[in-house]
C-alpha positions as a Markdown table, in Angstrom:
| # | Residue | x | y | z |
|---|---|---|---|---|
| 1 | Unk | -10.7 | 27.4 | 9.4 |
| 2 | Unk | -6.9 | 27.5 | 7.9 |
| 3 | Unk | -8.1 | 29.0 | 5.2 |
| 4 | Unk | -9.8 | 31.8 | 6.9 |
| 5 | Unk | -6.5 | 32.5 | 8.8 |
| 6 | Unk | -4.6 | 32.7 | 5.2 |
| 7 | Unk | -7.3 | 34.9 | 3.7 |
| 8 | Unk | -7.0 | 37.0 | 6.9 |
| 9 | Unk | -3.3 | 37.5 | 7.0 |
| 10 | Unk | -3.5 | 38.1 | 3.1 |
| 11 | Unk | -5.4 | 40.8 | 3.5 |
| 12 | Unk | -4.1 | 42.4 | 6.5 |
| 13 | Unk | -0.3 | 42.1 | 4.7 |
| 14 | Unk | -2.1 | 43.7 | 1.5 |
| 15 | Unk | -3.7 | 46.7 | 4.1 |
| 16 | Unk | 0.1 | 47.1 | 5.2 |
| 17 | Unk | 1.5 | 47.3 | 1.7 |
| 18 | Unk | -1.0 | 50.1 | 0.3 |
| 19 | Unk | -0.6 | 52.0 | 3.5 |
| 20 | Unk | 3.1 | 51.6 | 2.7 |
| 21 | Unk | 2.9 | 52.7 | -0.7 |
| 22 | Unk | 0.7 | 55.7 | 0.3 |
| 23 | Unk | 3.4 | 57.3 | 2.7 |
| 24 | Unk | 6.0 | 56.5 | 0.4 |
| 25 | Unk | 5.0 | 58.4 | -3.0 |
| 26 | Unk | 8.1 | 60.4 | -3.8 |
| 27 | Unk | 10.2 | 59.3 | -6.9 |
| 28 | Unk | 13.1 | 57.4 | -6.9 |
| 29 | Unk | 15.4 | 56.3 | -9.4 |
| 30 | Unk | 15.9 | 52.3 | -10.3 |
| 31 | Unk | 18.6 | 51.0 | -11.9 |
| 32 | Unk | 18.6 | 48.3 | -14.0 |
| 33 | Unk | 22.2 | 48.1 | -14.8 |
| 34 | Unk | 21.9 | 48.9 | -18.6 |
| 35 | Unk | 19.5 | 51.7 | -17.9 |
| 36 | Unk | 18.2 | 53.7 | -14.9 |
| 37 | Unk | 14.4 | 55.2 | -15.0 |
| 38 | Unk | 12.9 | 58.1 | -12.2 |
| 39 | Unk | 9.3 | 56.2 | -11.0 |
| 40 | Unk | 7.1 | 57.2 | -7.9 |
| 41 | Unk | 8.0 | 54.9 | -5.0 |
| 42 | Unk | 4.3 | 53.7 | -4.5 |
| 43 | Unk | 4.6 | 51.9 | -8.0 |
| 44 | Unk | 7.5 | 49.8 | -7.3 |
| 45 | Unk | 6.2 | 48.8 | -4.4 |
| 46 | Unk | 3.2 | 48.0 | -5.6 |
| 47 | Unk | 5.0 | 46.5 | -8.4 |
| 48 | Unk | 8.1 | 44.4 | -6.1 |
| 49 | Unk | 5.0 | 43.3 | -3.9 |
| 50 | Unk | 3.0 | 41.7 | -7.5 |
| 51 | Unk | 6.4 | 40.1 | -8.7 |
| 52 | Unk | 7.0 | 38.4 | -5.2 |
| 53 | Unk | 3.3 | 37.5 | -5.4 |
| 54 | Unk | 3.3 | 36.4 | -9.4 |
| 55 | Unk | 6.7 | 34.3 | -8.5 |
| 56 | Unk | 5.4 | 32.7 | -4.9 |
| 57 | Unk | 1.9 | 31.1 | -7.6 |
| 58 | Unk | 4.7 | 30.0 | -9.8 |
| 59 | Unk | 6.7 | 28.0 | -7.6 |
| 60 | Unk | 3.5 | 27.0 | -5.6 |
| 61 | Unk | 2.0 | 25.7 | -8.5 |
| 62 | Unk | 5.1 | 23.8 | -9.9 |
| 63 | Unk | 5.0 | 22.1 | -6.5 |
| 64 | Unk | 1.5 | 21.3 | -6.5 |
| 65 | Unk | 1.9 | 19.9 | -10.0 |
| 66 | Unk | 4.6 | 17.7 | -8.7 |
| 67 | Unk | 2.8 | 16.9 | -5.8 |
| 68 | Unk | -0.4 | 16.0 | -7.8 |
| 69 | Unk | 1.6 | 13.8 | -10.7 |
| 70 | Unk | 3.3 | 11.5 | -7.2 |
| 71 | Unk | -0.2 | 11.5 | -5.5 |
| 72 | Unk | -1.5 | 10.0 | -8.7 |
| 73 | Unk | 1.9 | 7.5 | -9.4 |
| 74 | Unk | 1.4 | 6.2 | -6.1 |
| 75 | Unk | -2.4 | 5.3 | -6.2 |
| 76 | Unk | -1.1 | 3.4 | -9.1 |
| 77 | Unk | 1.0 | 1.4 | -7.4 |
| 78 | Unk | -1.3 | 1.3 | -4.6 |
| 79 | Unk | -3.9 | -0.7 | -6.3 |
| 80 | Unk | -1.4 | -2.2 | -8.1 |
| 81 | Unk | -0.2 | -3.8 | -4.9 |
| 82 | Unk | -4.2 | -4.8 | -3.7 |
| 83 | Unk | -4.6 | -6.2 | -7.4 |
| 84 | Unk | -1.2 | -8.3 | -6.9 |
| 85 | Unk | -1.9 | -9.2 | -3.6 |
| 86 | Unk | -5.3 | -10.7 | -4.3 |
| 87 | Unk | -3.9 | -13.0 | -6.8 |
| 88 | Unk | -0.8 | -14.1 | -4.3 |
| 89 | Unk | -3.5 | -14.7 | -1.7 |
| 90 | Unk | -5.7 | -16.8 | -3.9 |
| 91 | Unk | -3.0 | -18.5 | -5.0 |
| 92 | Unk | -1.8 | -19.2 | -1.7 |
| 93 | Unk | -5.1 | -20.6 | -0.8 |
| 94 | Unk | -5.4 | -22.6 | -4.1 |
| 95 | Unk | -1.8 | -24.0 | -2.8 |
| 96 | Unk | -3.3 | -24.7 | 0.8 |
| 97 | Unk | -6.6 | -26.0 | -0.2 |
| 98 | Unk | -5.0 | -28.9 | -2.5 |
| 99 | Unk | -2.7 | -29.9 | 0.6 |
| 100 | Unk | -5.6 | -29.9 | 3.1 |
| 101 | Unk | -7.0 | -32.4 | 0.2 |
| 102 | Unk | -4.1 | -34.4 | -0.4 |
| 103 | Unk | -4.2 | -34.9 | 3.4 |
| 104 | Unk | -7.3 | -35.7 | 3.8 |
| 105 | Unk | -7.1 | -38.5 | 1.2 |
| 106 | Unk | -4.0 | -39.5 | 2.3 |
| 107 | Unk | -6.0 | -40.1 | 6.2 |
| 108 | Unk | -9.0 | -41.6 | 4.2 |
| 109 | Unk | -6.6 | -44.0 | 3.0 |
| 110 | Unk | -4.7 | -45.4 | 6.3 |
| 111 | Unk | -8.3 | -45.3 | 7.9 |
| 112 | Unk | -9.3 | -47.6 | 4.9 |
| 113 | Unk | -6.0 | -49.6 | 5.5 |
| 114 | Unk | -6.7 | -49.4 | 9.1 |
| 115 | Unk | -10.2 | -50.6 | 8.8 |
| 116 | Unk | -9.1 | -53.9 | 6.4 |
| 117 | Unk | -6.6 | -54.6 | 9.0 |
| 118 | Unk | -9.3 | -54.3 | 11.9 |
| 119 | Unk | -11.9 | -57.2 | 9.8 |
| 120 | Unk | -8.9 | -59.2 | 9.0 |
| 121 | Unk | -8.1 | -59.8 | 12.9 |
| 122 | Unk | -11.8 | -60.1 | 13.5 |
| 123 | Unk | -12.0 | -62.8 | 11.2 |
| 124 | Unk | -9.3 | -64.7 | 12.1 |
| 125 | Unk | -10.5 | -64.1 | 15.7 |
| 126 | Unk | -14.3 | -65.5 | 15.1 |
| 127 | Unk | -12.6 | -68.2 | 12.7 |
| 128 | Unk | -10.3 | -69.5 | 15.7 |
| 129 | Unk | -11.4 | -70.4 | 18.3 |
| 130 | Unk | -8.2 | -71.1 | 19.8 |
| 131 | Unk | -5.5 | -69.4 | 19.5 |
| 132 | Unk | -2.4 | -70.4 | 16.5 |
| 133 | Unk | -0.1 | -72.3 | 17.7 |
| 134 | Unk | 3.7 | -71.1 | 17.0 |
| 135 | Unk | 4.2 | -73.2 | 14.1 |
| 136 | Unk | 1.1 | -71.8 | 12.3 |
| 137 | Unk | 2.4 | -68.6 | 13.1 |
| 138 | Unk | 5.3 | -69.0 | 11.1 |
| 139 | Unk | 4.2 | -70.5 | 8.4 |
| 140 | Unk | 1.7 | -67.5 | 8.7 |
| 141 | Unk | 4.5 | -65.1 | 8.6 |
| 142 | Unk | 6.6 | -66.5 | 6.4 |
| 143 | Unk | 3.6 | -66.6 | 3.7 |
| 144 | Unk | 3.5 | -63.1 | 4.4 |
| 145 | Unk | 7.1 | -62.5 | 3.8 |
């Protein structure tokens, strides 16, 4: 649809031109400071409207080029950035996976230590019957020390 409206208003400014032209065929003179030449006024018209038109594709296309040569540099470093950010994020997760193992050995462990404890008071609870009396509980303690 945009483009329609640009081919539209091209035209109709090309329509306005000619007709332009058309009323205006006399000669005129056009100096170009080292010389000055007589030419009907349709043909520079014609000829003013083709420069402005021949410079306008120039600068467009200069600007396109430019845009096209950053569109492409930054796709680059867009997938340069997914590429790097992969491998931080895996390595991230490599990082938080050996932690989460560490810790779970680390809990496997004091459970084990917890458990030993446990059947160490259970057998000294099923081996006496009574309970220690104080001097067996420091002798007891001072064994452990």
């Amino acid at each position: 649809m945009k483009n329609q409206w640009r081919v539209i208003v091209g035209i109709l400014l090309i329509l306005v031109i000619v007709l332009f032209a058309v009323a205006n065929n006399m000669t005129v003179p056009i100096n170009f400071g080292f010389t000055t030449i007589q030419s009907p006024l349709i043909l520079v018209i014609i000829g003013s409207a083709l420069l402005g038109a021949l410079i306008l594709l120039l600068v467009s296309t200069s600007a396109m080029f430019r845009q096209k040569k950053e569109l492409k540099q930054l796709r680059k470093e867009l997938s340069d950035y997914r590429t790097n950010n992969e491998k931080v994020l895996q390595d991230e997760r490599e990082v938080l996976e050996r932690e989460y193992t560490n810790k779970q050995a680390e809990l496997a462990a004091r459970q084990q230590q917890l458990d030993d404890q446990e059947a160490q008071l259970s057998s000294r609870a099923a081996g006496a019957s009574t309970p220690p009396t104080i001097d067996e509980e420091m002798k007891s303690f001072e064994s452990q020390a």
